[in-house]
N, C-alpha and C positions, 0 to 999 in steps of 0.2 A: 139517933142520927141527927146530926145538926150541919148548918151548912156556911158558906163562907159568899158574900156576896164581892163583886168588885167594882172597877172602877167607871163613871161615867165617861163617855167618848172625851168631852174637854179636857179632862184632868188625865186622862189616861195618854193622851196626846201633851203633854205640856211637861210629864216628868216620868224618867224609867225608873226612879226612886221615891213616887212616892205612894202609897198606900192607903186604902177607906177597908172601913167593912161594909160597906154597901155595892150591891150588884146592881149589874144593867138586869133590869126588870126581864123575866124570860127565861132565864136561867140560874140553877143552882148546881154549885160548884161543890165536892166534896173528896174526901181523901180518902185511903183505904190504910190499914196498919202498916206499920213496918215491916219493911220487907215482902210483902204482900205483894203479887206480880199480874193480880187481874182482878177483875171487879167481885164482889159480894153479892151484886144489886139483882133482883128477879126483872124479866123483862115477862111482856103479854104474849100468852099463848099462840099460837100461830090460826090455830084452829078453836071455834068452843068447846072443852071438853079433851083438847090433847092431851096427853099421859108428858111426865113431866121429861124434859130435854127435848123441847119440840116449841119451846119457845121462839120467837123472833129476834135470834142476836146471834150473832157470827164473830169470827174473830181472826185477823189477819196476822200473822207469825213473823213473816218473811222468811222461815226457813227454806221455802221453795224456790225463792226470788233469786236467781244468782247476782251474783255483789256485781257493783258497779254503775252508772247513771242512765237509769232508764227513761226516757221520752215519753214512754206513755208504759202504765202494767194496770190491766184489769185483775181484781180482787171480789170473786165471790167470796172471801171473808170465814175459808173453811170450809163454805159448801153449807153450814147451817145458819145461815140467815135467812131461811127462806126467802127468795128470788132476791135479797139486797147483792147489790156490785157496786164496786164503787170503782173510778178511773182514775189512778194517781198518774200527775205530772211531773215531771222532773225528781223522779227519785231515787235516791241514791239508798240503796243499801250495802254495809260492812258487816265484816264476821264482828264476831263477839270479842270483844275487849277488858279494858278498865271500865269506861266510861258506857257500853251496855251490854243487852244481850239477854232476854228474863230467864234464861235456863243457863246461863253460862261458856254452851255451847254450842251456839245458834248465829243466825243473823239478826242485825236491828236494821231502822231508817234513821237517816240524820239528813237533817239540811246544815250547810256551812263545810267545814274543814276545809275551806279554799277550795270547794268544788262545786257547790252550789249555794242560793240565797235563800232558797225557798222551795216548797214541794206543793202540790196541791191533790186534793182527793175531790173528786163529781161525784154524785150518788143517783142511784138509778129512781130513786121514789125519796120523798121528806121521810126526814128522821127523827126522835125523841132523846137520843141516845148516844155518845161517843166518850169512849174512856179509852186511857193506852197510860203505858208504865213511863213515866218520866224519867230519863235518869240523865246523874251527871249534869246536873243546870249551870247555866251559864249565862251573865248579863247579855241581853240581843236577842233570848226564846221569845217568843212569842206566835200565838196560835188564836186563828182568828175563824170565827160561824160566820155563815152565808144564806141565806136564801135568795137563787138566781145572782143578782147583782147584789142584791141588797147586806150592807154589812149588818151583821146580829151582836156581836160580843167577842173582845179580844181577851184572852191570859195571860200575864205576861210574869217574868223574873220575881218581880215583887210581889206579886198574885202570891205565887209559890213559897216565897221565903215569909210571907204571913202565917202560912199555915204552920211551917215546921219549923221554922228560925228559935226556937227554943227548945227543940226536941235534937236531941246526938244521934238516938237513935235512926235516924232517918239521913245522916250524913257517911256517906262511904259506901263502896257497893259491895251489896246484902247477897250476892249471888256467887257459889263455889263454882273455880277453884279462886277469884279473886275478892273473896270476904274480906272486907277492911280498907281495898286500896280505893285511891284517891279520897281522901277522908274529908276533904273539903269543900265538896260537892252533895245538895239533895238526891235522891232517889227517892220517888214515888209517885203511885198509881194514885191518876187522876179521875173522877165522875165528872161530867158533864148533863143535866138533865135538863131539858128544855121541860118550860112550863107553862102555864098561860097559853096556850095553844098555839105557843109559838113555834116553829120545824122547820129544821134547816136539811139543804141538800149540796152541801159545801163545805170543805174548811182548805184552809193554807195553813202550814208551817213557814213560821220565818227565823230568820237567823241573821243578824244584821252585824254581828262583828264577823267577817270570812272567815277570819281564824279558830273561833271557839265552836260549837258545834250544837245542834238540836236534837241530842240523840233521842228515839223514844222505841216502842218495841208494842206488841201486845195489843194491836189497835182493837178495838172493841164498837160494833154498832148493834143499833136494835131500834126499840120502842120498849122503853122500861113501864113496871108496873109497878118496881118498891122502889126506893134510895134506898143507898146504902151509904156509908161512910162515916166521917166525923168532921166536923166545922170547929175552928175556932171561935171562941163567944167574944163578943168586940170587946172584955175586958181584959184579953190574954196577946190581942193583934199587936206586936211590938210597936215600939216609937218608930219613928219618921227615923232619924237620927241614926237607928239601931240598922234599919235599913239600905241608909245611905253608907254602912261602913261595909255591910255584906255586900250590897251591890257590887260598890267597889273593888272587892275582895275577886267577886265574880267576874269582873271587867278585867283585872290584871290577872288573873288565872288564863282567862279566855289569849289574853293578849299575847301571853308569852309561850303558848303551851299548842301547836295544831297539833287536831286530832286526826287518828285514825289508823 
């Protein structure tokens, strides 16, 4: 397991193309394999001594959510996160398309597609822990940790296109019956792990072009115990250059194409 740090607040503020292998302190960022629709990572037992699947992590589907822009939806997260809920704002969830859906046949969340900017999720207690299936990226994602007021650490397009901008495998969506379409797009499942005792009880999804879309699926919370995933080693993080052509790439995909 190796991890992938990003950008500090200045520089992360001053350019959406460009890219560090250094993280805001607090957190470590990693990826899960191809095609892979949910995390790897062990989270802490609920209890001392619980027998295993009685962990502290939940995990939210949306398949029960019916589609369309909800004001407010509380999420016990499955029913096994032991007592976590979390209150999403402003969220829009669609059936399963091109651009997501982790079974094919389900619902996702998206912020954008000319119907919303942003979504937000409250958490009822601090958390260690948030992963969800990324799919379909698009210049303008970005997702940002909170504690209270307090901002923690943003993701954003070029976070993403560091990690996998040299891998095929991770371009197209990986899920029947739509294996292969949209080929010009990332898919994949993000880790999130707070560290240094740092714990957040917040995030927002953003989406800043209206027309391209924040689609994600799978959301995942806890208090982890192992990482899981894989980091690029900063000898492999593409150029500036390389990025500012995907960007791009991303930006006019977004531009020409609403989803949904």
């Amino acid at each position: 397991m190796t991890t992938i740090r990003t950008l500090a607040p200045a520089v992360l503020a001053a350019s959406l193309f460009t890219v560090s292998a250094t993280a805001s302190a607090g957190f470590v960022v990693t990826y899960e394999a191809a095609g892979v629709t949910n995390t790897t990572a062990s989270f802490t037992p609920a209890d001392p001594g619980a027998p295993d699947g009685q962990a502290i992590v939940g995990v939210e589907r949306f398949d029960a959510v019916p589609t369309g822009v909800h004001a407010s939806h509380v999420s016990n997260f499955g029913g096994n996160g032991h007592g976590i809920s979390g209150t999403y704002q402003n969220l829009n969830v669609i059936a399963a398309n091109q651009y997501g859906g982790a079974t094919g046949d389900d619902r996702y969340a998206v912020a954008g597609i000319s119907a919303t900017t942003s979504y937000s999720i409250d958490f009822n207690k601090d958390l260690t822990y948030f992963g969800y299936w990324l799919s379909a990226l698009d210049a303008g994602n970005q997702v940002s940790f909170y504690n209270g007021d307090t901002w923690l650490y943003s993701f954003t397009p070029t976070n993403v296109l560091a990690l996998v901008a040299d891998k095929p495998e991770y371009f197209g969506n990986p899920i029947s019956p739509r294996v292969g379409q949209n080929d010009d797009e990332p898919y994949v499942f993000l880790n999130f792990f707070a560290t240094d005792d740092t714990r957040f009880d917040r995030i927002v999804f953003a989406q800043t072009v209206s027309t391209a879309g924040y689609e994600s699926d799978n959301h995942t919370v806890g208090i982890w115990e192992e990482q899981s995933g894989t980091e690029v080693p900063p000898s492999q993080v593409p150029e500036p250059g390389t990025l500012l052509l995907m960007g791009a790439a991303l930006a006019a995909a977004g531009a020409v194409r609403r989803r949904g």
